[in-house]
LOKOL-642824 format. One record per residue (C-alpha): residue number from 0; residue in three letters; x negated, y, z negated. Coordinates in steps of 0.1 Angstrom, whole numbers, padded with zeros to 4 digits. Layout:
// LOKOL-642824
<NUM "Ala" <X Y Z>>
...
***
This chain:
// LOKOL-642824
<0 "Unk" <-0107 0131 1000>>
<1 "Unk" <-0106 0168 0994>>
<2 "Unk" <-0136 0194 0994>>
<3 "Unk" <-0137 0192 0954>>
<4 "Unk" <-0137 0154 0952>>
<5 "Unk" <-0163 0150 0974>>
<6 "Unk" <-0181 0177 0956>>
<7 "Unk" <-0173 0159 0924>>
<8 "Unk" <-0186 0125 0944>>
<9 "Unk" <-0219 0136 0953>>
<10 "Unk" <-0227 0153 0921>>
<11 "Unk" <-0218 0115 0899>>
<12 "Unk" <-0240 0097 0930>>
<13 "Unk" <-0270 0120 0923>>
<14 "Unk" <-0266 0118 0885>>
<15 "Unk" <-0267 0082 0889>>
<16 "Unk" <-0302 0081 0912>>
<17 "Unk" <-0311 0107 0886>>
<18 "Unk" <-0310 0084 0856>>
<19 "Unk" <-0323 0053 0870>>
<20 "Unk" <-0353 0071 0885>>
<21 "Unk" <-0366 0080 0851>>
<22 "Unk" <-0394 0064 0839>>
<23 "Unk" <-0383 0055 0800>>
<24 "Unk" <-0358 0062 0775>>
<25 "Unk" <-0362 0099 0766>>
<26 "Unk" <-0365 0114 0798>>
<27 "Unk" <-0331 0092 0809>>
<28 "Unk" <-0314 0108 0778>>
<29 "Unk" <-0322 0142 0793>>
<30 "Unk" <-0310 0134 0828>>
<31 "Unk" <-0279 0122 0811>>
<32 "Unk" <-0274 0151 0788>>
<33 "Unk" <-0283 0178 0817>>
<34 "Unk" <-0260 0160 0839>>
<35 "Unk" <-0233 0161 0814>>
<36 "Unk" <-0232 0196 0809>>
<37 "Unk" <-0236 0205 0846>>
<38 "Unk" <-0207 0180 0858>>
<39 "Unk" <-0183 0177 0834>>
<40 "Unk" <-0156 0208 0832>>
<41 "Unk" <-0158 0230 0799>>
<42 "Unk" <-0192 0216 0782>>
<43 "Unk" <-0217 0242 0767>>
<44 "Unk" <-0235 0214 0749>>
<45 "Unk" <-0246 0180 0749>>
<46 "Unk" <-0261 0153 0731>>
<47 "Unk" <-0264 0118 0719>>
<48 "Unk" <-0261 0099 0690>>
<49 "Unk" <-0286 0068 0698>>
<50 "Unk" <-0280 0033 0674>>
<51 "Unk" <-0318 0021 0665>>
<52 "Unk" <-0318 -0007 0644>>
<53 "Unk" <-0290 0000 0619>>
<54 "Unk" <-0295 0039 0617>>
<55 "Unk" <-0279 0063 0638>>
<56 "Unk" <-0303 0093 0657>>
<57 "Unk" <-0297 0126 0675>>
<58 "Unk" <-0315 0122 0708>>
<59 "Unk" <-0321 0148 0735>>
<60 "Unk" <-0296 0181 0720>>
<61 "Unk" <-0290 0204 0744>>
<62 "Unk" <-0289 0230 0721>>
<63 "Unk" <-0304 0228 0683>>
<64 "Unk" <-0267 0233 0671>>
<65 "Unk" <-0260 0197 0680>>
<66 "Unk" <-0287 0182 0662>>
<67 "Unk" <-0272 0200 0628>>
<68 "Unk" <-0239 0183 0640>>
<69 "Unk" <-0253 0150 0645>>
<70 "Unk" <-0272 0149 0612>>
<71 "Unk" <-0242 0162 0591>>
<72 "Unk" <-0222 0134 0608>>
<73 "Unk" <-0255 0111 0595>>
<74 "Unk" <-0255 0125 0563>>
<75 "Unk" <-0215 0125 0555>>
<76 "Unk" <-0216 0089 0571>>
<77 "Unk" <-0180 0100 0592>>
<78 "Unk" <-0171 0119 0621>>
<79 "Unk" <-0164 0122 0655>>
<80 "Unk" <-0192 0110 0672>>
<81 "Unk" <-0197 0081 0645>>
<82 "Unk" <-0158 0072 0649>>
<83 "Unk" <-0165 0072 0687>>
<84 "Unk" <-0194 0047 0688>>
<85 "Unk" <-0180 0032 0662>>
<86 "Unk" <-0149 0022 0668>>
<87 "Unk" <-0132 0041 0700>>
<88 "Unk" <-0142 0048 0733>>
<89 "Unk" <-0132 0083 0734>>
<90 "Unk" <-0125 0110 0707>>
<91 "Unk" <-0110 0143 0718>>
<92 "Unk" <-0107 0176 0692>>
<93 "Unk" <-0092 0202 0712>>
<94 "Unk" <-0094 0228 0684>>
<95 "Unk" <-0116 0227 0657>>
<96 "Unk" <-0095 0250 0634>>
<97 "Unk" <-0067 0228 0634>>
<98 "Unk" <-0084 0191 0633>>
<99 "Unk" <-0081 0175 0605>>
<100 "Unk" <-0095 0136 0608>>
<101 "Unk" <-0128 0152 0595>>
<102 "Unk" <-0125 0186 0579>>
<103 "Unk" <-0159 0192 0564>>
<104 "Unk" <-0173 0185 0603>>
<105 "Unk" <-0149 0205 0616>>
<106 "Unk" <-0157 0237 0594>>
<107 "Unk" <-0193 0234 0596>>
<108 "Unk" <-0189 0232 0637>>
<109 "Unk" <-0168 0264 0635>>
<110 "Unk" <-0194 0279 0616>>
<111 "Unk" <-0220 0270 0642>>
<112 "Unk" <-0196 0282 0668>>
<113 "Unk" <-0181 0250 0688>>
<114 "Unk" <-0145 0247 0685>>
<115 "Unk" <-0137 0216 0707>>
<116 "Unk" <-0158 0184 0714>>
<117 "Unk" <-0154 0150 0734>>
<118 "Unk" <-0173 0119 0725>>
<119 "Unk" <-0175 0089 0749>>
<120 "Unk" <-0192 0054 0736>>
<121 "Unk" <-0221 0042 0756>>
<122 "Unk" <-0221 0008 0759>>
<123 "Unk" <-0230 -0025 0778>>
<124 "Unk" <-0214 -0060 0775>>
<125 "Unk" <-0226 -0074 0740>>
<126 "Unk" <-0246 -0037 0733>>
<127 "Unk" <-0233 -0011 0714>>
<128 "Unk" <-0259 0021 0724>>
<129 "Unk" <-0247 0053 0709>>
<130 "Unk" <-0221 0078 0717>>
<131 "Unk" <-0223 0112 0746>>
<132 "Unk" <-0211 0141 0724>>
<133 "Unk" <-0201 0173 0745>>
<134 "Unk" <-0190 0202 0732>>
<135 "Unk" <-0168 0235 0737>>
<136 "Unk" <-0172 0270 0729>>
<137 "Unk" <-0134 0276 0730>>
<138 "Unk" <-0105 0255 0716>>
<139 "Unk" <-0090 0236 0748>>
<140 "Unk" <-0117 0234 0773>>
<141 "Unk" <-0116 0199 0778>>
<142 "Unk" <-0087 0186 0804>>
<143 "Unk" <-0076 0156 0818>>
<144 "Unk" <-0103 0156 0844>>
<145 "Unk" <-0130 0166 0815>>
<146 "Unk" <-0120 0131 0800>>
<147 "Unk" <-0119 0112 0834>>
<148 "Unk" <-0156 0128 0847>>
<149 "Unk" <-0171 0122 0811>>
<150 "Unk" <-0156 0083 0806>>
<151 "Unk" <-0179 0080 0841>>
<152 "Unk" <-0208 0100 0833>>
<153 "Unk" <-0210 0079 0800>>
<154 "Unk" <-0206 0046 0822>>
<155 "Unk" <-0235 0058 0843>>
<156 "Unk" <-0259 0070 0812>>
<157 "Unk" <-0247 0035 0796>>
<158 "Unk" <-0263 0010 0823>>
<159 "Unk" <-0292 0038 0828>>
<160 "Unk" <-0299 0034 0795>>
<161 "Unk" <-0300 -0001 0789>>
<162 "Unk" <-0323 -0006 0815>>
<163 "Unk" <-0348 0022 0801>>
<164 "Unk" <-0347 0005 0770>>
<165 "Unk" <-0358 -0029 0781>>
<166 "Unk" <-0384 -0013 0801>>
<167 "Unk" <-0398 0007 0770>>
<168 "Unk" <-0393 -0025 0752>>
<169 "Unk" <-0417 -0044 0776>>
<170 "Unk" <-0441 -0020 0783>>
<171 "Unk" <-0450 -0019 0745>>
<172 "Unk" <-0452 -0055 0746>>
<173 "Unk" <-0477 -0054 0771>>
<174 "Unk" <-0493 -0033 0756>>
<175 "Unk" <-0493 -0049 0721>>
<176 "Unk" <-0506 -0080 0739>>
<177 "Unk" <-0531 -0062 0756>>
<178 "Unk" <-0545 -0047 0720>>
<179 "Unk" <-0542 -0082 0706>>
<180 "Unk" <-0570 -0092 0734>>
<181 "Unk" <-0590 -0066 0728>>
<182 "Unk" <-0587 -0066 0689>>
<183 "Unk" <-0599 -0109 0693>>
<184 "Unk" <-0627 -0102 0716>>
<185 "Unk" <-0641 -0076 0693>>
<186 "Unk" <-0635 -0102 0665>>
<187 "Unk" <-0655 -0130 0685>>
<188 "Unk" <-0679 -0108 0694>>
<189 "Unk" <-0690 -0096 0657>>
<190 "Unk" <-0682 -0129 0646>>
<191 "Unk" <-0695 -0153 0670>>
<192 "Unk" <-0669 -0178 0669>>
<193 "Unk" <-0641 -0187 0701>>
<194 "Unk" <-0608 -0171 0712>>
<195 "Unk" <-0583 -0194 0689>>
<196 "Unk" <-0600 -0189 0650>>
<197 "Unk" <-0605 -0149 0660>>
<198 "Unk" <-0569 -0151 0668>>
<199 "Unk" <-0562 -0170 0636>>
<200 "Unk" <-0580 -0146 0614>>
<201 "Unk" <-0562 -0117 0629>>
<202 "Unk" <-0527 -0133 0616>>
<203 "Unk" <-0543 -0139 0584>>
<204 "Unk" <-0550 -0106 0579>>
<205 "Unk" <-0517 -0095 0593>>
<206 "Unk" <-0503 -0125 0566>>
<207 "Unk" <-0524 -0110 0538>>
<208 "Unk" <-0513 -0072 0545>>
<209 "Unk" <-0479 -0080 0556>>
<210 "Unk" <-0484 -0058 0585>>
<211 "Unk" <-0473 -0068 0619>>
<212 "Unk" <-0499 -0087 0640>>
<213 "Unk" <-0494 -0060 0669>>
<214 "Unk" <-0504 -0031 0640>>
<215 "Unk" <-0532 -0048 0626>>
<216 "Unk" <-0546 -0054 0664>>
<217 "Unk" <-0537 -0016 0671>>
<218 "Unk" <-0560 -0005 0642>>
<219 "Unk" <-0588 -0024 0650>>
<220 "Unk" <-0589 -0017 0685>>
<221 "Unk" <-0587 0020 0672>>
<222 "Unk" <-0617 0020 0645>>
<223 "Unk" <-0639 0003 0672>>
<224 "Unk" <-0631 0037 0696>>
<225 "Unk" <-0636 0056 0666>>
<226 "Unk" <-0669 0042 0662>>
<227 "Unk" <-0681 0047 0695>>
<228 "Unk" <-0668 0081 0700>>
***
């Protein structure tokens, strides 16, 4: 393997330790996103276009010019990035001046001064997370190895993330459970009555407000630390 690809080697291996060594989803978005610009030939900025629920979110810009991009993309419901995580695994503009799929993007992202972009899906089997948007300064900074480093980067930031996410998503469930035991022993304790009707009358009241029963433990747990503060 020549000098470059072994450069090009180690710099994908310590991106990858990078990204898995983070401790939850926003600071693995900013390895991925710092990693992407440093790595990937011709980037000036980076970001990514996260699917929560059934909305679409910029997450971790490099720059504030591509969280304009992102939510003009949101707003006009098309564009690159959308198209990308939508329904390709890579989009390439090489010149913004002469790209015509999505010409109201394309103008406002000359105004803002990027003239070229690539956008890679992230995904995982059966999980559809978002897309990596890079962009250019210039028309045609993005080559054949700009493609080939990015489709791994996005590989990489796709598993990273996936596994950030279902940590986040258990931590706050320990955590929710943790308030719900706290929120039923203050309950027993005011009320004088045992562990399964305080835990009924909290999903009462989380019935009667139409709240979730994690919220409605949250804000009782909260007003009692009010109280004693």
């Amino acid at each position: 393997m020549s000098d470059r690809g072994n450069d090009l080697a180690r710099a994908l291996a310590d991106l990858a330790l990078t990204m898995q060594d983070q401790a939850g989803t926003e600071s693995t978005l900013e390895a991925v996103v710092n990693g992407a610009v440093e790595i990937v030939p011709g980037v000036r900025w980076a970001g990514i276009s996260m699917i929560e629920g059934r909305t679409i979110t910029s997450r971790a810009p490099s720059d504030p010019l591509v969280a304009k991009l992102d939510m003009l993309q949101i707003e006009l419901d098309e564009g690159p990035c959308l198209s990308s995580l939508r329904e390709h695994r890579t989009v390439h503009i090489e010149d913004m001046v002469t790209e015509t799929r999505w010409p109201r993007f394309a103008s406002a992202a000359m105004e803002l001064g990027a003239r070229s972009l690539l956008s890679f899906q992230l995904y995982v089997p059966q999980q559809n997370l978002g897309a990596l948007n890079l962009y250019g300064g210039e028309a045609d900074v993005f080559s054949e190895d700009s493609e080939f480093i990015g489709v791994i980067v996005a590989q990489h930031a796709s598993f990273a993330l996936s596994g950030a996410e279902a940590e986040t998503q258990f931590e706050k469930a320990l955590h929710s459970r943790d308030e719900i035991g706290q929120a039923k022993g203050i309950i027993m304790e005011r009320f004088k009555i045992d562990s399964m009707a305080a835990f009924r009358l909290l999903v009462k009241l989380s019935q009667d407000a139409n709240v979730k029963l994690s919220d409605i433990a949250h804000r009782l747990v909260t007003s009692v630390d009010d109280e004693t503060t």
